[in-house]
N, C-alpha and C positions, 0 to 999 in steps of 0.2 A: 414594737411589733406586738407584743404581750395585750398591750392597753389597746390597739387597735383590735384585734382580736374580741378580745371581751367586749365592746361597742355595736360589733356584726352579731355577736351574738346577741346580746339582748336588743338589739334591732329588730333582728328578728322575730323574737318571741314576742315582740309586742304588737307585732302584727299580726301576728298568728293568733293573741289573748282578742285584739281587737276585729278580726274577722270572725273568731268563736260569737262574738258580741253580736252580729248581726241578724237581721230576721233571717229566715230560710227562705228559698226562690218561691213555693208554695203559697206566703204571710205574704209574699209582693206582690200577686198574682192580681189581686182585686188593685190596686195604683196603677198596673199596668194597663188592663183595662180600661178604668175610666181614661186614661191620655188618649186612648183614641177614642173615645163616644166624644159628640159633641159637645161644646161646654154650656154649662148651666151658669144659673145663677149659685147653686148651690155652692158653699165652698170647700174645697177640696181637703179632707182631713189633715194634719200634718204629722209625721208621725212620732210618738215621744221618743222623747232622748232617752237612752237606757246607759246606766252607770256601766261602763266597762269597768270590770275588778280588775286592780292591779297585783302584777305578780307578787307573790308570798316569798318573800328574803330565805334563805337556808342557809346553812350553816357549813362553811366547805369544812371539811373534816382536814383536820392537823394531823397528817401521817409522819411527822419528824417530831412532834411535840407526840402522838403515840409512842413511837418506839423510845423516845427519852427516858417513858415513864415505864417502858417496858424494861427497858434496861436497867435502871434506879432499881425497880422494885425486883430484877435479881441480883444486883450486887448486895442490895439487904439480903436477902437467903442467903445469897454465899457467905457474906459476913459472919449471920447468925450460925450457920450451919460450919463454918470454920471454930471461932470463938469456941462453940459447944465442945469441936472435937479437941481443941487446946484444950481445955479444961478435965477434959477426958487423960490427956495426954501427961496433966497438969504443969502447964508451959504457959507465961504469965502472959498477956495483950493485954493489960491495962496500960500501954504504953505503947506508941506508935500508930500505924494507921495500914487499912490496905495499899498498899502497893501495886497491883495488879490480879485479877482472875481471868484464867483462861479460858473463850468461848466454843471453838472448836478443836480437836482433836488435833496432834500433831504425828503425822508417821516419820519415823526415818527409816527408808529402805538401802539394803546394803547386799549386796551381788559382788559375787570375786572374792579374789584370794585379797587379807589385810584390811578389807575396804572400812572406812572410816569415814564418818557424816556427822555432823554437826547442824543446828537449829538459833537462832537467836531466839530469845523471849522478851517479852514486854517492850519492847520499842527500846530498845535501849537503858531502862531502868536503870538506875546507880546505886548500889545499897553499900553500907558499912556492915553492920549489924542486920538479919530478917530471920524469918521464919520461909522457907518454903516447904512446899508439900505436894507430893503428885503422885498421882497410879501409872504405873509404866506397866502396859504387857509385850511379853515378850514373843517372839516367835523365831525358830531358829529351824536349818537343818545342819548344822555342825557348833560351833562353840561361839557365845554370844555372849555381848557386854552391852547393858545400859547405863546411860550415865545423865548427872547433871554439871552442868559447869557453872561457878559462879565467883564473885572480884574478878572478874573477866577486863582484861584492856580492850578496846573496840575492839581488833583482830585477831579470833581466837589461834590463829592460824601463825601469827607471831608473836602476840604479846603472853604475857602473864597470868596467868587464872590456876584456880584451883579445879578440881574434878572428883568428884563425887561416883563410883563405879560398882558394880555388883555383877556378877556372871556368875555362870555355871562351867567349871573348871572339870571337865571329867567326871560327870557327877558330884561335885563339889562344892556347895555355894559359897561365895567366897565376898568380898566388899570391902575396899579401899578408900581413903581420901588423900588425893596426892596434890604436888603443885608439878606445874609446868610452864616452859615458856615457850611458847610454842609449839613444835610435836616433839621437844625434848624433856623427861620427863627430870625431875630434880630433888623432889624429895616425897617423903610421904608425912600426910598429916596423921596418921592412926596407927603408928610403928607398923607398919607395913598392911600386906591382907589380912581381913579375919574371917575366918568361917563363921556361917549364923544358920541357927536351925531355922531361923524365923523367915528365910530367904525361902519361897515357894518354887523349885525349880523346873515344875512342870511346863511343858508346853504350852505356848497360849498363856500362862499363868498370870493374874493380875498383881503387882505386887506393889502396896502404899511406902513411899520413903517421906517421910519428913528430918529434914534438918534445919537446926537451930545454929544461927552463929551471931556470936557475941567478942566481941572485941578479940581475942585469938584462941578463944574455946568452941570450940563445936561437938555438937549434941546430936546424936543419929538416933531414928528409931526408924523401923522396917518393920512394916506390918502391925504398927501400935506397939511395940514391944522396944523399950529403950537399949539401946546398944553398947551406951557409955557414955563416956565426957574424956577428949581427947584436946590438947592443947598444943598448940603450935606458935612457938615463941619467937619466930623467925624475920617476922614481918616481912614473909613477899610480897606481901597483897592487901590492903586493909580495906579497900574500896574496889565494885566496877560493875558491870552487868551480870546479865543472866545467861544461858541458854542451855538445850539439851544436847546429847549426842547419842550416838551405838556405831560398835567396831564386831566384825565377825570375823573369823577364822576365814572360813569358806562358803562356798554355795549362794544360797539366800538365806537372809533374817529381815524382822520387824524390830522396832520399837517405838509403840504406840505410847503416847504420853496424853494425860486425860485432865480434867479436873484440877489442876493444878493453879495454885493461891501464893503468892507471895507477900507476905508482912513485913512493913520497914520499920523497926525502930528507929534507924539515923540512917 
């Protein structure tokens, strides 16, 4: 149907190039004439052949080969502009590759008492060892937790994974790494909460977490500011996906997850 299509059309246009081609009714006027005078000897003109120009080929523009190169050419800037801030961080990527960068925004909205929501990321990703990094803003009207999850088994909902958490406790910033298997929680990977000044707990507030994990060490830093090096000898979890979450108290909350880059070493 495609190729039939395309044939009507330049059918078309060739008739249309080839009608453009012709003389005007006006240039006919004197041939019409002479057909009715009577005839001479004289012989009757005939009239030149004139080159019809054929149509000029163009160029159909490649809208999937654009966006390719549109796309290529920002994974380079994310790359670049990640790498930079590693280094900033001084957190090594001479090893490994990206993993994933996120292109739109992710919300999780949370209404009612306990309510709790969760996000997948990267299609399933699998990492041992990565780097991720994202802005989470928060929005709350009673007490609010943002989170990341990661060694995740497909189903966060029964399997295994660890959780990554930061809130504002009563005025209090507070930040956790725990494991769970399911919605039962099991241990903590950072001897329990820590308070951090570097936690912004305002309203709205943007706030940057990267963490680093490395075979059963994990590395936080919150707002460029390193948190520690906390180690977890447990092996719940050495491998599994990504995703985000947020749990509130009451009312409504947000959490906005933005920019967010994952690097896999293994």
């Amino acid at each position: 149907m495609k190729h039939r299509a395309v044939l009507i059309v330049w059918s078309l246009l060739a008739l249309a190039l080839l009608n453009a081609g012709c003389n005007s009714p006006a240039e006919l006027l004197p041939f019409l004439n002479a057909a009715t005078e009577t005839p001479t000897n004289t012989p009757t003109p005939v009239p030149t052949a004139t080159n019809t120009p054929m149509p000029t080929a163009t160029s159909t523009p490649d809208h999937a080969a654009t966006r390719a190169a549109q796309s290529t050419a920002r994974a380079v800037q994310i790359l670049e502009e990640f790498k930079e801030a590693m280094d900033d961080l001084d957190i090594a990527t001479d090893t490994g590759q990206l993993g994933w960068a996120q292109e739109e925004p992710i919300t999780i909205r949370l209404s009612g008492a306990s309510d709790l929501a969760y996000e997948r990321l990267a299609d399933g990703l699998e990492a041992s060892d990565f780097i991720i990094q994202t802005d989470i803003v928060w929005s709350t009207e009673s007490m609010i937790q943002c989170g990341i999850i990661f060694r995740a088994d497909a189903r966060f909902d029964r399997g295994k994974h660890y959780e990554f958490w930061f809130l504002r406790f009563s005025g209090l910033p507070l930040w956790e790494i725990s494991f769970w298997e399911g919605f039962e929680y099991i241990a903590s990977s950072s001897n329990g909460a820590r308070s951090s000044s570097a936690i912004d707990q305002r309203n709205n507030a943007n706030n940057q977490i990267t963490i680093v994990a490395v075979d059963n060490e994990f590395t936080v830093y919150i707002n460029e500011i390193r948190q520690g090096r906390y180690f977890d000898y447990s092996d719940l979890a050495d491998t599994g996906t990504f995703g985000v979450a947020g749990f509130q108290d009451a009312r409504r909350s947000t959490c906005v997850y933005e920019n967010t880059v994952i690097w896999v070493y293994r």
